[in-house]
C-alpha positions, 0 to 999 in steps of 0.5 A: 534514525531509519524510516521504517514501516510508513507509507510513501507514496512515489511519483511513479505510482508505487506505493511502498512501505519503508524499510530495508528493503522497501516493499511495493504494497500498491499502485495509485492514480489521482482521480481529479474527480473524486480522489486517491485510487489505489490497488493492492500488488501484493501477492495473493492480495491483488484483488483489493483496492480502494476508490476516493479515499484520502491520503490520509485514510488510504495510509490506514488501509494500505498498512492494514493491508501489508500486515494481513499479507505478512502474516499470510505470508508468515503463516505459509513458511 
């Protein structure tokens, strides 16, 4: 069955949103101190981040994310 729509979260800092194809939503780093720090790379969107959430709660934001550019996105067509 086909992974579509969850967050990965890859080794070279790319966080994508399965599916075919995979699309790069954000980029992250670990901060040791206070925890995930991850920015929005989606067009448009780029000005977004989040500082020392969980994994966890930065799932929840990044899809909120993808879903508000997608019907951006849907919207300029």
């Amino acid at each position: 069955m086909p992974d579509f729509n969850r967050v990965k979260f890859c080794r070279d800092g790319r966080v994508l949103i399965t599916g075919s194809p995979a699309v790069a939503v954000a980029r992250w780093e670990k901060n040791p101190r206070e925890g995930w720090d991850i920015s929005c790379v989606l067009p448009g969107m780029e000005d977004r981040s989040i500082n020392a959430l969980p994994r966890t709660s930065a799932n929840s934001t990044i899809m909120g994310w993808y879903s508000a550019h997608m019907e951006t996105a849907g919207g300029k067509k």
